[in-house]
C-alpha positions in Angstrom: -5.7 58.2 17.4 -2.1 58.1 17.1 -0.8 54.1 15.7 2.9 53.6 16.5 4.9 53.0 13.2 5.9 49.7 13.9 1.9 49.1 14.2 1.3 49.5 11.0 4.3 47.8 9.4 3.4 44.6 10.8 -0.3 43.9 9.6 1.2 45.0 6.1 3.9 42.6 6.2 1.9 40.0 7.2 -0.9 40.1 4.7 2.0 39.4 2.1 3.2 36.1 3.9 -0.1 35.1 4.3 -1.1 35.4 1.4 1.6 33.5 -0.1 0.7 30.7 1.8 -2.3 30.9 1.0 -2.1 30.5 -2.9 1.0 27.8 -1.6 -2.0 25.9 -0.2 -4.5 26.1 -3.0 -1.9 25.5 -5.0 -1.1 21.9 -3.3 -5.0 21.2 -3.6 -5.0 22.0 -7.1 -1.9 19.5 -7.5 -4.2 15.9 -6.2 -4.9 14.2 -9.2 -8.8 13.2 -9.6 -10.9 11.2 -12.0 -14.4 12.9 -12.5 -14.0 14.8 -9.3 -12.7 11.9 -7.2 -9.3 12.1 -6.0 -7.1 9.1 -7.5 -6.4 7.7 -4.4 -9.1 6.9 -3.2 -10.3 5.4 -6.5 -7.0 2.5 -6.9 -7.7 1.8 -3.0 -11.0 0.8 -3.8 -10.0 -1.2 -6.8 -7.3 -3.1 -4.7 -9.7 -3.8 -2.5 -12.4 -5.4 -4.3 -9.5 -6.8 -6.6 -7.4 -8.4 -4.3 -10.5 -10.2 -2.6 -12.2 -11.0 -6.3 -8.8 -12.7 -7.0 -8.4 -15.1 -3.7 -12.5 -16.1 -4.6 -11.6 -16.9 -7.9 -8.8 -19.3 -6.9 -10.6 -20.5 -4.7 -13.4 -21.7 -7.1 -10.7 -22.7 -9.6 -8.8 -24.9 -7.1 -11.8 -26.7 -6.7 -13.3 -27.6 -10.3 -11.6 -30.6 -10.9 -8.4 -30.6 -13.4 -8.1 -27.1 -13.0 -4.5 -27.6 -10.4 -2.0 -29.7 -13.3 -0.1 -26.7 -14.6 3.2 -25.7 -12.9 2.5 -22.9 -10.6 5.9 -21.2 -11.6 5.1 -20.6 -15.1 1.9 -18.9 -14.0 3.8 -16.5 -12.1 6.2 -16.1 -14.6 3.3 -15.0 -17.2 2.1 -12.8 -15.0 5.1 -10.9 -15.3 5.1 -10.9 -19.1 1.4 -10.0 -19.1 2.5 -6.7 -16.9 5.2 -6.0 -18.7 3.4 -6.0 -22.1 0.6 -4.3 -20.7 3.1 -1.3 -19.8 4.9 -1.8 -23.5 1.8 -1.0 -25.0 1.0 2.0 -23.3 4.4 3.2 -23.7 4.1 2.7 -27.2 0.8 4.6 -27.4 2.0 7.4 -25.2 5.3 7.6 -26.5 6.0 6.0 -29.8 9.4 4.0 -28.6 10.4 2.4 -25.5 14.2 3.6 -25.5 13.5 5.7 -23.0 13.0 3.3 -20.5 16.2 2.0 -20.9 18.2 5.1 -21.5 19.1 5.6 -17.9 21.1 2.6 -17.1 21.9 4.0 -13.6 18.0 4.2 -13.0 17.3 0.9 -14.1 19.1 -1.2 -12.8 18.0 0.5 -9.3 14.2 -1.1 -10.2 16.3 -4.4 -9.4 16.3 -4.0 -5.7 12.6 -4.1 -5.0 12.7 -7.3 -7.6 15.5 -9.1 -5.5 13.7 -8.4 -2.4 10.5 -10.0 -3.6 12.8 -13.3 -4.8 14.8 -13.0 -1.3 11.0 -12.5 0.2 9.3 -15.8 -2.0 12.0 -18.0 -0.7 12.2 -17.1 2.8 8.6 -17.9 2.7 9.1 -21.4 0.8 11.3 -22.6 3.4 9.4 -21.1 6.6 5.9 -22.9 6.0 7.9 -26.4 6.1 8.5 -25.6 9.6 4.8 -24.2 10.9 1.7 -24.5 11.1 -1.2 -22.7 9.2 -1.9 -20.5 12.3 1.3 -19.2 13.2 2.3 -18.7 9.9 -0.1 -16.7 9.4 -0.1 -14.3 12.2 3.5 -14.1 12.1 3.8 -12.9 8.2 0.9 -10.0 8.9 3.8 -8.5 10.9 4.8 -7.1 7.2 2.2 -4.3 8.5 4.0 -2.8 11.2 7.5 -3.3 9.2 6.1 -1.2 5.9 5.2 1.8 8.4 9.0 1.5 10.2 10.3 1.3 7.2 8.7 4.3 5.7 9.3 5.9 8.9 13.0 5.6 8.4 14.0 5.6 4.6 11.0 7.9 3.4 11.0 10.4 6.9 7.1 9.8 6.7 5.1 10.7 9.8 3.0 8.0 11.5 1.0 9.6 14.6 -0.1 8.0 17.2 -3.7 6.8 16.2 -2.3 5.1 13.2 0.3 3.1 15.2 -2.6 2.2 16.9 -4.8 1.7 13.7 -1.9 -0.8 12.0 -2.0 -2.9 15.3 -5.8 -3.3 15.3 -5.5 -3.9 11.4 -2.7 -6.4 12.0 -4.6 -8.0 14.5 -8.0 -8.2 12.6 -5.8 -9.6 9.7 -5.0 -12.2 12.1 -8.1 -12.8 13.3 -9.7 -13.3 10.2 -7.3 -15.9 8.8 -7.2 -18.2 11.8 -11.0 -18.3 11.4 -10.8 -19.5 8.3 -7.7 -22.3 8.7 -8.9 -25.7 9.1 -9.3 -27.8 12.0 -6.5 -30.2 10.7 -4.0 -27.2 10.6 -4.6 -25.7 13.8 -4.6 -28.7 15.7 -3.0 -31.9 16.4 0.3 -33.1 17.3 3.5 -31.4 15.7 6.3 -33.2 15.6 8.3 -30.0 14.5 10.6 -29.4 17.3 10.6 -25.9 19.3 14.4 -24.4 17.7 12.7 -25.4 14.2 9.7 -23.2 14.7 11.6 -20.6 16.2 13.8 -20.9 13.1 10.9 -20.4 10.7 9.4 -17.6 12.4 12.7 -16.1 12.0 12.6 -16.9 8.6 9.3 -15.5 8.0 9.9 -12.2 9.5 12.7 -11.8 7.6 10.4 -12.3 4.6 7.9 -10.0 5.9 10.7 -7.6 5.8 12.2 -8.2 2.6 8.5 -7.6 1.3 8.2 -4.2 3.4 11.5 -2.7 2.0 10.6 -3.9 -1.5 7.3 -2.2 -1.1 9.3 1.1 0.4 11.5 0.6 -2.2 9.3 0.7 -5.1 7.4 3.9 -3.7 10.6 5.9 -3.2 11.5 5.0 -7.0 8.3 6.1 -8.2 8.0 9.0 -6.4 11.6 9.8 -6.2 12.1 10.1 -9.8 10.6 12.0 -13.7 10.5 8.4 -14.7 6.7 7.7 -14.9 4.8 5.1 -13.5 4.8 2.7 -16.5 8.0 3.1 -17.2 9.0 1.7 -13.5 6.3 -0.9 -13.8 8.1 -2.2 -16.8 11.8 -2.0 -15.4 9.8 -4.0 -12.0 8.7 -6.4 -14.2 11.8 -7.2 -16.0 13.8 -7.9 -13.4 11.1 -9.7 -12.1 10.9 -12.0 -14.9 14.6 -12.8 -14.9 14.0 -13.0 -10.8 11.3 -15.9 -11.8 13.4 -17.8 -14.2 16.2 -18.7 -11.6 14.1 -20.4 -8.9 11.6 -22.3 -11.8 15.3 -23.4 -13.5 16.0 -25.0 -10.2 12.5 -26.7 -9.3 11.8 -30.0 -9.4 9.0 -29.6 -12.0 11.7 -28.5 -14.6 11.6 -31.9 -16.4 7.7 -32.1 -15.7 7.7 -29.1 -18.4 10.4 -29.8 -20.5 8.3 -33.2 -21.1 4.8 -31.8 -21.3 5.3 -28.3 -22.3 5.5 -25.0 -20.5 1.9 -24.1 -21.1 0.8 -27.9 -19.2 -2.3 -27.8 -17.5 -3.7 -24.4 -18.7 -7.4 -23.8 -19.0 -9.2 -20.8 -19.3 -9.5 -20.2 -15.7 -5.7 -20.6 -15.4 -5.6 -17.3 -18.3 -8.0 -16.2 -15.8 -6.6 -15.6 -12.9 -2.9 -14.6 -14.6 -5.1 -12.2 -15.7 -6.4 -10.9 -12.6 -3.3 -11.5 -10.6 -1.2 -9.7 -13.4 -3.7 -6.9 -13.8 -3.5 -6.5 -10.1 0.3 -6.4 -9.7 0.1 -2.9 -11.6 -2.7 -1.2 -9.5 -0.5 -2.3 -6.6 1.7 0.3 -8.5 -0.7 2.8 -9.0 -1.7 2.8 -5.5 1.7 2.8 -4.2 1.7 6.0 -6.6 -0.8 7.7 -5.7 -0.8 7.0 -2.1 1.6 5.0 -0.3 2.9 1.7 1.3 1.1 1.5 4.3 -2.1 2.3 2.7 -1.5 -0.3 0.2 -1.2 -2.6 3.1 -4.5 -1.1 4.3 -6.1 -2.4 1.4 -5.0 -5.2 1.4 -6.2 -5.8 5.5 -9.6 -4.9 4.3 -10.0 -7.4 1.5 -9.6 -10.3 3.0 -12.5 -9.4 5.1 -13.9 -9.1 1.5 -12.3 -12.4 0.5 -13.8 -13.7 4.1 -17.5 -12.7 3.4 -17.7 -13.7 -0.3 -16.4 -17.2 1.1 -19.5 -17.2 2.9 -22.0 -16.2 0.6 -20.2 -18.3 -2.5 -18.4 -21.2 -0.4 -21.0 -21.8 2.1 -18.1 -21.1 4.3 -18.8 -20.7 8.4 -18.5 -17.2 10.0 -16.9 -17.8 13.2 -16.1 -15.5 16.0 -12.4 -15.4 14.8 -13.6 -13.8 11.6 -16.3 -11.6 13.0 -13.5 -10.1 15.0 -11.4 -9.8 13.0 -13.7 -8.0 10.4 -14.8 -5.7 13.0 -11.1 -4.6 14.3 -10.2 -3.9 10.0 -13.4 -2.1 10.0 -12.7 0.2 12.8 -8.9 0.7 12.0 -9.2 1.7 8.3 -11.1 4.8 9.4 -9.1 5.1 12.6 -5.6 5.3 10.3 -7.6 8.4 8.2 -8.9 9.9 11.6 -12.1 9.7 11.1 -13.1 7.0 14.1 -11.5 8.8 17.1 -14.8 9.2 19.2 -14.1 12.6 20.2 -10.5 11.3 22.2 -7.8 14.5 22.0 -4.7 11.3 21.8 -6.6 9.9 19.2 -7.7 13.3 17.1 -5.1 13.4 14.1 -2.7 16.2 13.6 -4.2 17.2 10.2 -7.1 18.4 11.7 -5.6 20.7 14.3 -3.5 22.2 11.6 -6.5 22.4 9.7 -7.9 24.6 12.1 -4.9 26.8 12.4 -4.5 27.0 8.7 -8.6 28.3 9.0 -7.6 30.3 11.9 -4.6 32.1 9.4 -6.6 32.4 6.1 -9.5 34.2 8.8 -7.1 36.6 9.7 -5.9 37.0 6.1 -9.3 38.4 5.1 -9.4 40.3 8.0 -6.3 42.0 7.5 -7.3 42.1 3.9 -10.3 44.2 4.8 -8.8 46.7 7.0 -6.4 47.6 4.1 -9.0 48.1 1.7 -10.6 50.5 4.2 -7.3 52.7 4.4 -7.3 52.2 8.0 -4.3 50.2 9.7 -5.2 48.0 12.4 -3.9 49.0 15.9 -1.5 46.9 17.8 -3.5 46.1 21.1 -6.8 44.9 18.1 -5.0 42.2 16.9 -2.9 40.5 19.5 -2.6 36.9 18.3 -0.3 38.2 15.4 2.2 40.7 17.0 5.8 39.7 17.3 7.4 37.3 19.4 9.6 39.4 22.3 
C-alpha cells in the first residue's frame, strides 16, 4: 500500500535521535565509578556508617578508662588535621611526584577556605549555645542541619529533592532525635533550669545558625569538589590547611594555653588518644570521599543511620538500656534511608520516585528503538497509523 512520504521520514529520523540517546545513556552508566563491581558510592556510605558509629563507641570506652581525659581536647583536633593532611601529602607524592600543584592555583585555593571558616564559625556557635540548653533540646535542635543541607543544595547546587525524600529527611531527622533523647541522662533532661526563656531562645538561635554554617560548609565543599579538575586529594589537603590554621586561633585563645605551654602540647596522650585521632582523622577524609562520590544529604544520611549503630553497640558493649525513645528512633532511620532511595514507598503513586517513572519511559524509548530498528532492517517503513505514540506533535 501506498505510505505518505512524510511516513517514512519520520521513523528514520527518529531511530537516529534515539539512538543517540541511547549510547548517551550507556554512556553515563559506563561513567559510575565501582570497586570490584560495586559502585563507589555505596561502598564510602557504608564505611561512614560503620565508621562514624565505631568512633563515638571508642570514645566512649576511652572516656571511661581512667586517666585516659588529661590531654587538651584542642590539640587533638588540631592533630587530626595534620594526620589528614599528611595522609593526602603522601598520596600526592606517590601519584604525582610534587605537591606544587596544589598550590599553583592561588585563586582555587584560597576558595577551600570558605568551607574551613564555616566549620570555625560552626564550632563556636556551638561552644556558646550548649551554655544556654539542655542536653535534649540541644540535641533536637542541631539535627535541623538535615533539612538545611538539602535547602541548601536545593538552592546553590539546583539539586532536585522530590517529595518522598522531603519526607524521608524529616523521619530521619526525627529518628535522629529520637534516638539521642533516649540516650541523655536523667540529670539532663530533667530538673529545674534556672536559664531564663530569652536565653534559651538565644541559644537555639545560636545553634541553628551553627547547623547552618555546617550545611553550607558541607554544600560548599561538594560544589568545590565536584565543580572543579582539581582532585579529591588535592581539596582534602587545601581543607585541611585552612583548617589547621582555623584550629590554631581558637586553642591560642583557650584557657588551657598555659596548661600546655607548662606541660607540653602532647599532655595527657595515651595510645587510645593516637587512637581515636586516628579514627576521627581517617574519617574526616571518607567524609570527603563520600561527599565525592555522592553528595551532602546522603552524607547526612549516613550519618542518621550510625548513631542507631552507635545506639545498639552501646547496648551490647555498655550495657546501655534500649528505651522506647531509641527504638523509635531506630525504626523511623530505618524506614527513611530506604524511603530517600525509593525503595520503601509501599506501592503509594506520591511516594513512588521520579527515577523510576523515567525509567520506564526510557524502557518504553529504547523498546521502540529496536522496534524501529527492526523494521529498517526488513526494508519495510513503518506506516503512520502503526506507530502512533511517536508521530509529531500538531
Amino acid at each position: 500500500r501506498s505510505v505518505r512520504p512524510h511516513a517514512i521520514r519520520f521513523p528514520l529520523s527518529s531511530i537516529f535521535l534515539l539512538r543517540r540517546w541511547r549510547f548517551r545513556l550507556a554512556a553515563m552508566a559506563d561513567s559510575v565509578p565501582t570497586l570490584l563491581g560495586v559502585p563507589i558510592k555505596y561502598l564510602v556510605l557504608c564505611f561512614l556508617v560503620f565508621q562514624n558509629g565505631g568512633a563515638v563507641l571508642l570514645m566512649r570506652a576511652v572516656r571511661a578508662l581512667p586517666g585516659q581525659n588529661d590531654f587538651v581536647t584542642q590539640t587533638a583536633v588540631i592533630m587530626q588535621e595534620v594526620l589528614k593532611a599528611g595522609t593526602c601529602s603522601v598520596i600526592l607524592l606517590i601519584k604525582d611526584g610534587s605537591l606544587s600543584a596544589t598550590w599553583e592555583d592561588k585563586v582555587e585555593t584560597l576558595k577551600t577556605s570558605v568551607p574551613a571558616l564555616l566549620y570555625l564559625v560552626q564550632n563556636n556557635l556551638q561552644y556558646v549555645a550548649v551554655g544556654y540548653l539542655d542536653a535534649p533540646t540541644y540535641a533536637v535542635t542541631y539535627q535541623t542541619k538535615i533539612f538545611w543541607v538539602a535547602v541548601c543544595s536545593k538552592f546553590l547546587l539546583d539539586k532536585t529533592v522530590h517529595r518522598y525524600q522531603w519526607l524521608a529527611l524529616t523521619m530521619l531527622m526525627s529518628g535522629v532525635c529520637f534516638v539521642q533523647l533516649g540516650q541523655s541522662s536523667p540529670s539532663s533532661a530533667g530538673g529545674d533550669d534556672p536559664t531564663s526563656s530569652g536565653l534559651k531562645a538565644l541559644g537555639i538561635g545560636l545553634l541553628l545558625a551553627a547547623a547552618l554554617c555546617s550545611s553550607l560548609a558541607a554544600v560548599a565543599f561538594e560544589k568545590l569538589l565536584k565543580g572543579s579538575i582539581a582532585d579529591m586529594w588535592t581539596r582534602n589537603l587545601q581543607l585541611a590547611f585552612f583548617s589547621l590554621l582555623c584550629s590554631i586561633l581558637p586553642l591560642m585563645l583557650s584557657p588551657d594555653l598555659p596548661k600546655i605551654w607548662e606541660n607540653g602540647f602532647f599532655y595527657g596522650y595515651t595510645g587510645w588518644t593516637w587512637a581515636c585521632i586516628a579514627m576521627n582523622g581517617w574519617g574526616g577524609l571518607l567524609i570527603g570521599a563520600v561527599i565525592k562520590y555522592a553528595d551532602a544529604i546522603l552524607k547526612d544520611m549516613a550519618i542518621g543511620a550510625s548513631i542507631c549503630v552507635s545506639a545498639f553497640g552501646s547496648v551490647l558493649l555498655f550495657g546501655a538500656e534500649l528505651s522506647p525513645n531509641t527504638l523509635s528512633g531506630i525504626f523511623l532511620v530505618s524506614w527513611a534511608v530506604p524511603l530517600y532511595a525509593g525503595r520503601a514507598n509501599f506501592g503509594l503513586a506520591w511516594l513512588s520516585p521520579q527515577a523510576v517513572q523515567d525509567a520506564t519511559k526510557k524502557d518504553q524509548v529504547l523498546a521502540a528503538v529496536k522496534e524501529l530498528e527492526a523494521v529498517q532492517s526488513m526494508g519495510k517503513p513503518a506506516a503512520a497509523d502503526e506507530s502512533p505514540s511517536l508521530q509529531p506533535a500538531e
